[in-house]
C-alpha positions in Angstrom: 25.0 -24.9 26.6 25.7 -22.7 29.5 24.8 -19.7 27.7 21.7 -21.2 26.9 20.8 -22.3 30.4 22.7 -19.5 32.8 20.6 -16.1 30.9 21.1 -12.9 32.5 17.6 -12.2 35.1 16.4 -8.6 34.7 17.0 -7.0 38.1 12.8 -5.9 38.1 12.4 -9.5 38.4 14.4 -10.5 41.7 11.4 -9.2 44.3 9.0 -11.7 42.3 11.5 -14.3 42.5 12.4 -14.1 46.1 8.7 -14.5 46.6 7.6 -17.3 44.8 10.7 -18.6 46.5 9.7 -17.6 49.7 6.4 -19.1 49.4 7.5 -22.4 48.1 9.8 -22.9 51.2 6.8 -22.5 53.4 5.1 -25.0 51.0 7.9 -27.5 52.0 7.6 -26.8 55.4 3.7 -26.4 55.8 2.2 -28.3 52.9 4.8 -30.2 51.2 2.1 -31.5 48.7 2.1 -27.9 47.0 5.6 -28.1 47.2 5.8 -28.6 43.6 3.9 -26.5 42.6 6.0 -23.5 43.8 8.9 -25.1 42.4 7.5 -24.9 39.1 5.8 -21.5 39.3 9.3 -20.4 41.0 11.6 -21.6 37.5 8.9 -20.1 35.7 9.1 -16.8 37.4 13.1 -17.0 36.3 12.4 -18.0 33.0 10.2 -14.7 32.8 12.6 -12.2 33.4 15.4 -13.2 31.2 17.6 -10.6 29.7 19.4 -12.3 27.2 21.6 -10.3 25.0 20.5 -10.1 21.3 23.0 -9.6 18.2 20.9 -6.4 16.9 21.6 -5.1 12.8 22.5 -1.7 13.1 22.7 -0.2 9.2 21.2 2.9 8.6 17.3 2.3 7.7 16.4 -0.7 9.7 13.5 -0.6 12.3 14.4 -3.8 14.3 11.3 -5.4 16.6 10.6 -3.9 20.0 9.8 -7.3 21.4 9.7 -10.9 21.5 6.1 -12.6 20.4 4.2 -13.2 17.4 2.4 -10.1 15.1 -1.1 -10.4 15.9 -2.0 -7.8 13.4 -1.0 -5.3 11.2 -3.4 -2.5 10.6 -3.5 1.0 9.7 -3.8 3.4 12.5 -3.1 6.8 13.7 -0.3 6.9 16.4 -1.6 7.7 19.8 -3.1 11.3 20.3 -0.8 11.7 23.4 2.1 11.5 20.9 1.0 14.5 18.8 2.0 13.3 16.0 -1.8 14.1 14.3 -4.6 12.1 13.0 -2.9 10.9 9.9 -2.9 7.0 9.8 0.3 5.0 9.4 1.1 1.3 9.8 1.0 -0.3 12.8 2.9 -3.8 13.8 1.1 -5.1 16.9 3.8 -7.8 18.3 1.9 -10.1 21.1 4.0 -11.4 24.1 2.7 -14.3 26.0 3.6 -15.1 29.4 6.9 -17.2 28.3 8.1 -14.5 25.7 11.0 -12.5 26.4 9.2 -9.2 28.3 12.3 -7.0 27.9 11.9 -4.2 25.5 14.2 -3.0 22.8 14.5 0.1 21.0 13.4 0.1 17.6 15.9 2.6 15.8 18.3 5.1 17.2 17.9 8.8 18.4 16.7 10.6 21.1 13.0 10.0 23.1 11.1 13.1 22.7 8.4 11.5 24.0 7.0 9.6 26.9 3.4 9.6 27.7 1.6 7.2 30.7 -2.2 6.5 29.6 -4.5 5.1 32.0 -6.9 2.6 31.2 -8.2 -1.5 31.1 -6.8 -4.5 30.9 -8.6 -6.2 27.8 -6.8 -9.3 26.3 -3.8 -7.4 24.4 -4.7 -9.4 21.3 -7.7 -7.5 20.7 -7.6 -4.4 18.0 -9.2 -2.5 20.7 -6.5 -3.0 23.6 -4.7 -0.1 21.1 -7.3 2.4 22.5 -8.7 1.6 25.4 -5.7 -0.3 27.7 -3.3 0.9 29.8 -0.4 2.0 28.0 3.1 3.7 27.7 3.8 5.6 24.4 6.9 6.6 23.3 8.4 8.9 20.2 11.9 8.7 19.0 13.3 11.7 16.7 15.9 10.1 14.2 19.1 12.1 13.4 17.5 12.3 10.2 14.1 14.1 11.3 12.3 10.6 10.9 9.9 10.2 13.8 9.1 6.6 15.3 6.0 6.3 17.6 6.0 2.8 19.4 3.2 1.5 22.5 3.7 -0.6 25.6 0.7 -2.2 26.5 -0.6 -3.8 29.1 -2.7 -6.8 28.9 -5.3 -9.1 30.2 -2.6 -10.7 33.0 0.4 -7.4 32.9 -0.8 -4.8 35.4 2.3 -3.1 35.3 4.5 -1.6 32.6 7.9 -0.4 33.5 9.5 2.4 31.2 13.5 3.0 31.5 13.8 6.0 29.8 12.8 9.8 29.8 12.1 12.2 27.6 15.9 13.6 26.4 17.6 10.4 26.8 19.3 9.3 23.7 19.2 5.5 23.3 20.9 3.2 20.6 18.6 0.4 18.3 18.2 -2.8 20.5 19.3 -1.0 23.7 16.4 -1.9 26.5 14.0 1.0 27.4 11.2 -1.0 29.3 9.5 -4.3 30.3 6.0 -5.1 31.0 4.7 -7.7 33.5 3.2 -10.7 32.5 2.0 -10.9 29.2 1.4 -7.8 26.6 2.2 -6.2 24.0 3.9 -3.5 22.0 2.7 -1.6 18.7 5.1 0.2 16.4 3.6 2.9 14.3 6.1 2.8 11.0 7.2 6.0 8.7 4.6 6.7 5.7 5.4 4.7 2.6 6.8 2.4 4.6 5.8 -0.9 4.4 6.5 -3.6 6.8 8.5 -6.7 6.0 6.8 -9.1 8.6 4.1 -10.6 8.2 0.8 -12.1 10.3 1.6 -14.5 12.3 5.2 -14.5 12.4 7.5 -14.7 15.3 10.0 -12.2 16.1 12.8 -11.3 18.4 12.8 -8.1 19.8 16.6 -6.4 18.9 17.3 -9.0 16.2 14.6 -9.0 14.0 14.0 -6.6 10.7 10.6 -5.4 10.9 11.1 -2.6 8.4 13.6 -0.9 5.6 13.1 2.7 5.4 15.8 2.3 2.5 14.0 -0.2 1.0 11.5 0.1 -2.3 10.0 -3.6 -1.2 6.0 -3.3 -1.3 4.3 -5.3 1.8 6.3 -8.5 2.3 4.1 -11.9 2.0 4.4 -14.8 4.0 2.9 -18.7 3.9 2.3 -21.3 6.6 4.8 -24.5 4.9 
């Protein structure tokens, strides 16, 4: 139960949380009527910038989920321009975090970031198809041991005005380790290998480190899912 209740807080979130706690101690002493109100926007504040740890599958193959949320769509895209990785289209997982989702992001396999690339631009809801293109974003490229190449997109949405990336161009990470977070609500795309097909489905909830969103190994066609 402890584990449950006592989960790690991100260190990005302790400015925001001395704030909102800050301003609910004035509340008490200056309008105690709003005083519960900055209690409650104070827990949730905490409850936002969990870190838990997450028991990640590490065989050879897997491409675990960058994020907590739900997929909001699975399309075919081509990976950002910024990424260089040409116009050819691939898969793309969108995984949509709302504002009580886990916000800490996980890598998706293992290897080394040979790419980082800031894009400027709005702050459409990040459940639109067109939040892909035209929002603010952070994309990323990890090169594979094996040559495999694995583009994947912070994005900010309609509330997050601010993406925080961890990592640089060089760095070698691990699958599940953390690389970024993005305040308050967004959402992060993973662009998948060709002739790979993804084994989540519409709808679906995920956990970023823990859950299988691909097999590279694997011959399975698109996996299927129902509502039951």
């Amino acid at each position: 139960m402890l584990k449950i209740v006592l989960v790690p807080i991100h260190r990005a979130g302790w400015p925001f949380i001395a704030i909102f706690a800050a301003a609910t101690a004035g509340m008490w002493m200056y309008a105690p009527p709003l005083s519960f109100l900055g209690v409650v926007l104070t827990t949730w504040c905490i409850y936002f910038f969990r870190n838990p740890d997450r028991m990640t599958p590490v065989r050879d193959g897997l491409i675990i989920s960058p994020a907590d949320g739900v997929v909001q769509m699975i399309t075919e895209a081509a990976p950002p321009e910024e990424l260089g990785m040409g116009p050819e289209v691939r898969t793309r997982v969108a995984v949509f975090m709302n504002v009580f989702n886990v916000h800490v992001n996980r890598a998706p396999v293992p290897g080394t970031i040979s790419a980082v690339k800031y894009h400027p631009g709005k702050f459409f809801n990040a459940s639109l198809d067109k939040a892909s293109e035209f929002n603010e974003r952070m994309s990323l490229k990890i090169a594979m041991d094996n040559g495999t190449e694995i583009a994947f997109v912070q994005i900010a949405g309609l509330v997050a005005r601010r993406i925080l990336c961890f990592v640089k161009e060089g760095d070698t990470i691990g699958v599940g380790e953390r690389f970024g977070l993005i305040r308050f609500g967004s959402r992060v795309d993973i662009y998948l290998p060709k002739e790979v097909s993804p084994l989540v489905s519409v709808g679906q909830t995920t956990v970023g480190g823990e859950t299988v969103i691909a097999d590279m190994q694997a011959a399975e066609g698109p996996r299927v899912a129902e509502i039951r």
